[in-house]
N, C-alpha and C positions, 0 to 999 in steps of 0.2 A: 627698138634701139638695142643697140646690142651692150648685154653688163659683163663687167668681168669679174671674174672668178679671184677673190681673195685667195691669197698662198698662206694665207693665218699661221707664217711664221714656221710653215711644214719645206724640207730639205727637198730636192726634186727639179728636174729640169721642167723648165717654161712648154708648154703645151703649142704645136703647131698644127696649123688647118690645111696645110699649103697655098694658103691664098696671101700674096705679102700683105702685113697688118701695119697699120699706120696709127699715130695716135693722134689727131688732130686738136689744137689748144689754142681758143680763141675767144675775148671776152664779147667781141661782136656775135651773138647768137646767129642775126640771119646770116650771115660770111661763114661761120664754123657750119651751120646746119647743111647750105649749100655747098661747102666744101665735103660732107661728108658722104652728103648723094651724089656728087659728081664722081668723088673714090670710088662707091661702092658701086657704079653703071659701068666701071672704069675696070673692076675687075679687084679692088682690094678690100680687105675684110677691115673696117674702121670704128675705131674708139673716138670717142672728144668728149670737153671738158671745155669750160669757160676761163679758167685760173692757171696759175702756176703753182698754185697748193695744191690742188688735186691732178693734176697731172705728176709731180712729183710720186702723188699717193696711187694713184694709177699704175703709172710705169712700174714703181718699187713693188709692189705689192700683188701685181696682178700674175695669174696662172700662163696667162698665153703669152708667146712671144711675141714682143712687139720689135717691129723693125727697124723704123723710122717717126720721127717725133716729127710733125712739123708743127710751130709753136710761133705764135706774135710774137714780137720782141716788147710793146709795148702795153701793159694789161694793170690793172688798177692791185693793187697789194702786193703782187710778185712780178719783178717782170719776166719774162723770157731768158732773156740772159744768165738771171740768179736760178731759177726754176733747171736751169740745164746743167748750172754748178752743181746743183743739188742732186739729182740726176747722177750725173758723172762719179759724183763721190761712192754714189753706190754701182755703177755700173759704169766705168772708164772708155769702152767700147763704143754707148749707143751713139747712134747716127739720127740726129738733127739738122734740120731746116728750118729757118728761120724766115718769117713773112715781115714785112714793113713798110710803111709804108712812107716813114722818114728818108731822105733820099741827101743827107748832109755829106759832106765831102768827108772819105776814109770812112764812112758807114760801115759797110761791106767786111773792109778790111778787118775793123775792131771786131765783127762778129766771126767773123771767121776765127781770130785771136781767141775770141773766147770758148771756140768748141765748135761752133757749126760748121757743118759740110756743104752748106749752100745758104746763100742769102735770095730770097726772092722779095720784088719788089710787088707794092700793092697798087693795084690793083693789076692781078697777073696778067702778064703780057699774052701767056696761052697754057689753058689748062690742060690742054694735051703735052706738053713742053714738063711743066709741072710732072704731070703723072710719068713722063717716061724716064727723069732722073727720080723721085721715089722709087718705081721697079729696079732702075739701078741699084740704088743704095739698097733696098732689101734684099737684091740676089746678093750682095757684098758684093759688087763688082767695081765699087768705089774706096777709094782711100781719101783718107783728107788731104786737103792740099791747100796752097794759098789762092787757088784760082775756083772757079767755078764751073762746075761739070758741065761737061758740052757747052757751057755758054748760055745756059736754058736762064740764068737767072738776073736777067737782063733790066732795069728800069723801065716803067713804059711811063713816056715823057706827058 
């Protein structure tokens, strides 16, 4: 598994691999685990975390650049949504995705309100779908918007 490298508070740009890095954040272990080997089969270099605390502490703190955060919305002490607040204050920029698998009328919309670039629904419609908006958003080829890229992030009924 891959660790990442404390920036212990040292000035310096974020370290790249060339491979897009994803941070994966899910308190379901077997979902984040197989989320992580599907990434990394898939061609991205991936971090995860079971919390919204330490994904926070992750993101802020780590040497490599991470790209893309895809992160539960729903997770027992932090949720997703606050976890991205927190995030944002220190990095205004990063690009999130958010998983869930709540599926209540204007969902989508609020998350989107509150930062995310993409709402996907659980259990994914297709992982291949999935992985090719992340590459998106890590080449920066996306911008936020009120809609959802290509359409990838669809409920599956």
């Amino acid at each position: 598994m891959n660790t990442l490298l404390s920036r212990g508070g040292e000035a310096g740009p974020r370290v790249t691999h060339g491979l897009p890095c994803v941070l994966v954040v899910d308190d379901d272990a077997p979902l984040r685990l197989t989320l992580t080997r599907e990434l990394r089969k898939r061609g991205f270099d991936v971090y995860s975390t079971g919390s919204g605390a330490e994904a926070i502490e992750m993101y802020c703190r780590s040497s490599v650049r991470i790209d893309v955060v895809l992160m539960d919305v729903n997770m027992p002490g932090m949720s997703g949504p606050d976890a991205l607040d927190a995030i944002r204050a220190a990095d205004p920029f990063v690009r999130c995705c958010f998983m869930t698998a709540d599926d209540w009328p204007g969902r989508r919309g609020t998350l989107l309100a509150r930062g995310a670039t993409a709402v996907f629904g659980k259990p994914f419609a297709s992982v291949r779908e999935l992985c090719e908006t992340l590459k998106q958003l890590a080449d920066g080829a996306s911008t936020q918007t009120d809609s959802v890229i290509g359409g990838t992030a669809t409920w599956r009924s």
